[in-house]
C-alpha positions as CSV (number, residue, x, y, z in Angstrom):
1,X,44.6,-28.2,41.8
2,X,45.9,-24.7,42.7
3,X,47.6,-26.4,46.0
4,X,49.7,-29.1,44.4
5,X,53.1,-28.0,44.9
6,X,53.7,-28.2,40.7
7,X,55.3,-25.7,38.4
8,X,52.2,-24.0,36.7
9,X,49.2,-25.2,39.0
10,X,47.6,-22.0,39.6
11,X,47.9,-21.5,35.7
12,X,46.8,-25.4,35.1
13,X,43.7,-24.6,37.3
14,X,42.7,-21.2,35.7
15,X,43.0,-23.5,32.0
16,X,41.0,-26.1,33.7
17,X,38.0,-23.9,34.6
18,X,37.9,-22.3,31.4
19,X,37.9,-25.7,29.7
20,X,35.6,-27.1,31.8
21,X,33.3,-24.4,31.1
22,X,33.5,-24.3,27.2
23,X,32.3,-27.9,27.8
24,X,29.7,-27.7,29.6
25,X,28.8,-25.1,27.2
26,X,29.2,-26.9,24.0
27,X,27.4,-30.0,25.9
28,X,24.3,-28.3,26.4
29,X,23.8,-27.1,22.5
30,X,24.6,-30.3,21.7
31,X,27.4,-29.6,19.8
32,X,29.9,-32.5,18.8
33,X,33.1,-30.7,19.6
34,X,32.3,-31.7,23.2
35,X,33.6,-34.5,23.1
36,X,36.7,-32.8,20.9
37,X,37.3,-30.5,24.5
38,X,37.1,-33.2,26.4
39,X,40.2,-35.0,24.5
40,X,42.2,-31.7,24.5
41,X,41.5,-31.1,28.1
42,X,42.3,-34.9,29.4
43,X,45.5,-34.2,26.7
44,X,46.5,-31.0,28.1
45,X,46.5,-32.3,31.7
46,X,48.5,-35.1,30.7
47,X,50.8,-33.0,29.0
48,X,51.2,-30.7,32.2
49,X,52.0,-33.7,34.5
50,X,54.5,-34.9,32.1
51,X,56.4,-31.1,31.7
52,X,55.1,-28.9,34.0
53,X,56.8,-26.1,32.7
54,X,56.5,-26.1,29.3
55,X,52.6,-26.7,29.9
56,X,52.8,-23.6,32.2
57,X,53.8,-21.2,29.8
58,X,51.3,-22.9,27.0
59,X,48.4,-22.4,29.6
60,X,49.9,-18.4,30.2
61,X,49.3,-17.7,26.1
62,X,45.7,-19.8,26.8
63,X,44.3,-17.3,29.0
64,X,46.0,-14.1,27.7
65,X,44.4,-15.3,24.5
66,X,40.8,-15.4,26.1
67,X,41.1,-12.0,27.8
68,X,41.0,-10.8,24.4
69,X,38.3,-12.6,23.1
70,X,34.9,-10.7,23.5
71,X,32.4,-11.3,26.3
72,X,29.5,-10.6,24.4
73,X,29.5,-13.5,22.6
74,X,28.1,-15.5,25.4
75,X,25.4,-13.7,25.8
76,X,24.5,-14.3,22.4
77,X,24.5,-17.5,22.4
78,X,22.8,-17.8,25.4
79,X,20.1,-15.4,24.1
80,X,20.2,-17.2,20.9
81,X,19.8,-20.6,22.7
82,X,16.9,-19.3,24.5
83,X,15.4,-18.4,21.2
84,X,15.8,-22.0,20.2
85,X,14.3,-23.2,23.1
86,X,11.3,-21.3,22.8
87,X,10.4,-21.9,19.8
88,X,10.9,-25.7,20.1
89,X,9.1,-26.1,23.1
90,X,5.5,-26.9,22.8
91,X,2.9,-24.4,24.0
92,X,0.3,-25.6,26.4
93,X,-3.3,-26.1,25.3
94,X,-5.6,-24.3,27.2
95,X,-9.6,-25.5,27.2
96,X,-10.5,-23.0,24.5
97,X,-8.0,-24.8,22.2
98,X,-9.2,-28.4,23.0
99,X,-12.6,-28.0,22.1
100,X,-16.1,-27.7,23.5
101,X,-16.5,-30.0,26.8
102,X,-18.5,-33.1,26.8
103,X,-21.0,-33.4,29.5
């Protein structure tokens, strides 16, 4: 993307990434605003190839936007999603829990 010759691509690339990631992100909680990113993304790339400059400068205000946003909270959630997981996955029996053997 960042070698079409387009107003804005390096910008529309940087967005893209960042999008992409949020959904992959919100995909594997399980969340149902995945599918809400994946209409704003499609949207916003549709918008770009329609006015490339206009979208530039709306992808600009994205990303200075998420440089302010906190890195941390990822790392929560991630811990907090490995939380979930262990709790929710089942513990293996081992022979003392199955009871005795039968010869």
């Amino acid at each position: 993307m960042r070698l079409l010759p387009v107003v804005g691509a390096a910008e529309a690339a940087d967005w893209s990434a960042h999008e992409v990631a949020l959904m992959r992100k919100n995909s594997a909680s399980y969340s149902s605003q995945a599918e809400q990113d994946l209409i704003a993304y499609q949207d916003g790339l549709v918008a770009w190839q329609k006015r490339p400059r206009r979208m530039r400068k709306v992808f600009a205000e994205e990303i200075a936007a998420w440089t302010y946003m906190s890195p941390s909270t990822d790392g929560a959630l991630a811990e907090k999603q490995q939380e979930w997981a262990a709790e929710t996955t089942p513990l293996p029996r081992s022979k003392a829990t199955t009871g005795p053997a039968k010869k």
